[in-house]
C-alpha positions as CSV (number, residue, x, y, z in Angstrom):
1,X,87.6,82.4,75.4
2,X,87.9,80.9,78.8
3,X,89.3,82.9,81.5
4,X,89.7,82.5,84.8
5,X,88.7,85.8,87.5
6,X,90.1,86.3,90.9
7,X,90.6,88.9,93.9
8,X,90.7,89.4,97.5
9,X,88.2,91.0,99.8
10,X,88.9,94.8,98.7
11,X,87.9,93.5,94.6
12,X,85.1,91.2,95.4
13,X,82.6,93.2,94.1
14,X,84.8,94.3,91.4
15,X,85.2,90.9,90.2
16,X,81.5,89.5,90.0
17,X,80.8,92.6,87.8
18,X,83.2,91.8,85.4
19,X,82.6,88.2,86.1
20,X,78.7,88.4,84.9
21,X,79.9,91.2,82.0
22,X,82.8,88.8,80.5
23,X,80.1,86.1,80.6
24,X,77.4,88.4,78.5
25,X,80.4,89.1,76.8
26,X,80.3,85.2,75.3
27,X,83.6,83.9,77.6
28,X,83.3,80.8,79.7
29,X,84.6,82.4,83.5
30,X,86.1,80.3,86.0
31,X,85.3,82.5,89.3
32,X,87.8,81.2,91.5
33,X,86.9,83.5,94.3
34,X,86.2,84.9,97.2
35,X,82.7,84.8,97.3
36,X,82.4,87.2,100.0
37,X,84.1,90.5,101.2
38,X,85.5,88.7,104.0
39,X,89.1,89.4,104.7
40,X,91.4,86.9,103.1
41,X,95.2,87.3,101.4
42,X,95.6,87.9,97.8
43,X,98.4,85.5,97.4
44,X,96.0,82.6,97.9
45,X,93.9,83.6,95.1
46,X,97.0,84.9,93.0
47,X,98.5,81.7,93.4
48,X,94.9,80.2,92.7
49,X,95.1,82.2,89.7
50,X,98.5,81.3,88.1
51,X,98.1,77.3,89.1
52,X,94.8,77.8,86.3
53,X,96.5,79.5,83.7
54,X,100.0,77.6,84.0
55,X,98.0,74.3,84.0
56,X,95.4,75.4,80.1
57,X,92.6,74.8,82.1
58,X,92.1,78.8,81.2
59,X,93.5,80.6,78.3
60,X,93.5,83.7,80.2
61,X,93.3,85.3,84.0
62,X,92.4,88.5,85.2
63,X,93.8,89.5,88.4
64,X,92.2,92.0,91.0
65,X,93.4,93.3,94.7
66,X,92.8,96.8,96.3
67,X,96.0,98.0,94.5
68,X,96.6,94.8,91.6
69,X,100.2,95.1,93.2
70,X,99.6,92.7,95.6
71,X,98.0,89.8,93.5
72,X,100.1,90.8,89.8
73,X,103.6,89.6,92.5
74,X,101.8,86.5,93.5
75,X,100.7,85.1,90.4
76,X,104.7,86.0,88.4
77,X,105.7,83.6,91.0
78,X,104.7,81.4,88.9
79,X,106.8,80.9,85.7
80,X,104.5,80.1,83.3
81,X,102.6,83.4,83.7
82,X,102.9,86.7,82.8
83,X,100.8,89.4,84.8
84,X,100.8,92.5,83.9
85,X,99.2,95.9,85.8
86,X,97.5,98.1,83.9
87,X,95.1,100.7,84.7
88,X,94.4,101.8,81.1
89,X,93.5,100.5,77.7
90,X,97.0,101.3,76.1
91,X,98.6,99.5,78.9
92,X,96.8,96.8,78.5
93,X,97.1,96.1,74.8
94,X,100.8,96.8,75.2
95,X,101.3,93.6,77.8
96,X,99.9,91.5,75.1
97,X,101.6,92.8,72.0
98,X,105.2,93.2,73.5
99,X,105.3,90.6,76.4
100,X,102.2,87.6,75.6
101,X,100.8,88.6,78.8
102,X,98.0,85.7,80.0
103,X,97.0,87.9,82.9
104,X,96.0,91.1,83.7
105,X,96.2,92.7,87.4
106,X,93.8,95.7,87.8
107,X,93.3,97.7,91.1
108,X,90.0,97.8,92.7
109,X,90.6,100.7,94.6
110,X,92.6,102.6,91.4
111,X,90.2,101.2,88.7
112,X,86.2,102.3,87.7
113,X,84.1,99.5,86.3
114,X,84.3,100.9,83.1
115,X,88.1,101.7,82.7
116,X,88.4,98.2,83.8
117,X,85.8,96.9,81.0
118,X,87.6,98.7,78.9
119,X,91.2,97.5,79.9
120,X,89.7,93.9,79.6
121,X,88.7,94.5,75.9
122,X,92.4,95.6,74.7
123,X,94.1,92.8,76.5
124,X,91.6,90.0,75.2
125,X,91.4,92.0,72.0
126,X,95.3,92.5,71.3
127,X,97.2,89.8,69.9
128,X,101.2,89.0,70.7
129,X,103.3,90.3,67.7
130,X,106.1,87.9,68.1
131,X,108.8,88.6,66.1
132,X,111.8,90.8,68.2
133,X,109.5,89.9,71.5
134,X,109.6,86.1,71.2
135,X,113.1,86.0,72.2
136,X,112.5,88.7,75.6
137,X,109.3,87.0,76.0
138,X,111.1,83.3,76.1
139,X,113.3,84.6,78.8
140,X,111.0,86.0,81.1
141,X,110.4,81.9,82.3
142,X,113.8,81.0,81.8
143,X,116.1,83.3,83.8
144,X,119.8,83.0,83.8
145,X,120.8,84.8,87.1
């Protein structure tokens, strides 16, 4: 699968260890940065993020900031994604099954390397069930305020 892998400064180091696991793993990753710690804002690379997913050029994005709060608003600004925060397997495998998540928002600062690992397994793992979820999912792009 091709997925696309993103943070700010406080997930950096979160991010190239899932980054080289996910690639042992057998996916093609798109690290769209930062390459450093240094400071930056996580609605750059949210935004970085969603622009990848909404456009195919990744089938799915994984989404890191201190809290995944931060980065999981930027990217549902954009209406072809659906980024969901999860902090546990269930979680995880829930946002794909009920709502066709693309992308899942972790916390670097909330999250251990392993609990994330294992987060990323369900929600690549876990397919959308369709059926009484199409319709809810459908509206999530299309809102009728």
């Amino acid at each position: 699968m091709k997925i696309a892998i993103a943070s700010d400064h406080a997930a950096v180091d979160l991010k190239a260890e899932l980054a080289d696991w996910l690639r042992a793993e057998g996916h093609a990753v798109d690290d769209l940065g930062p390459a450093t710690a240094d400071r930056v804002d996580y609605p750059d690379y949210g935004y970085k993020l969603a622009k990848a997913v909404a456009s195919g050029a990744v089938e799915r994005g994984v989404a890191l900031c201190g809290s995944g709060i931060g980065i999981s608003i930027a990217v549902n600004r954009n209406p072809a994604c659906r980024c969901a925060l999860a902090g546990e397997p269930l979680s995880a495998a829930l946002s794909r099954e009920h709502n066709d998540a693309n992308v899942l928002a972790m916390g670097a600062r909330l999250i251990g390397v392993d609990m994330a690992k294992a987060c990323i397994t369900a929600f690549l793992s876990t397919e959308f069930g369709g059926g009484r979820h199409g319709p809810r999912v459908d509206k999530l792009s299309k809102p009728s305020l």
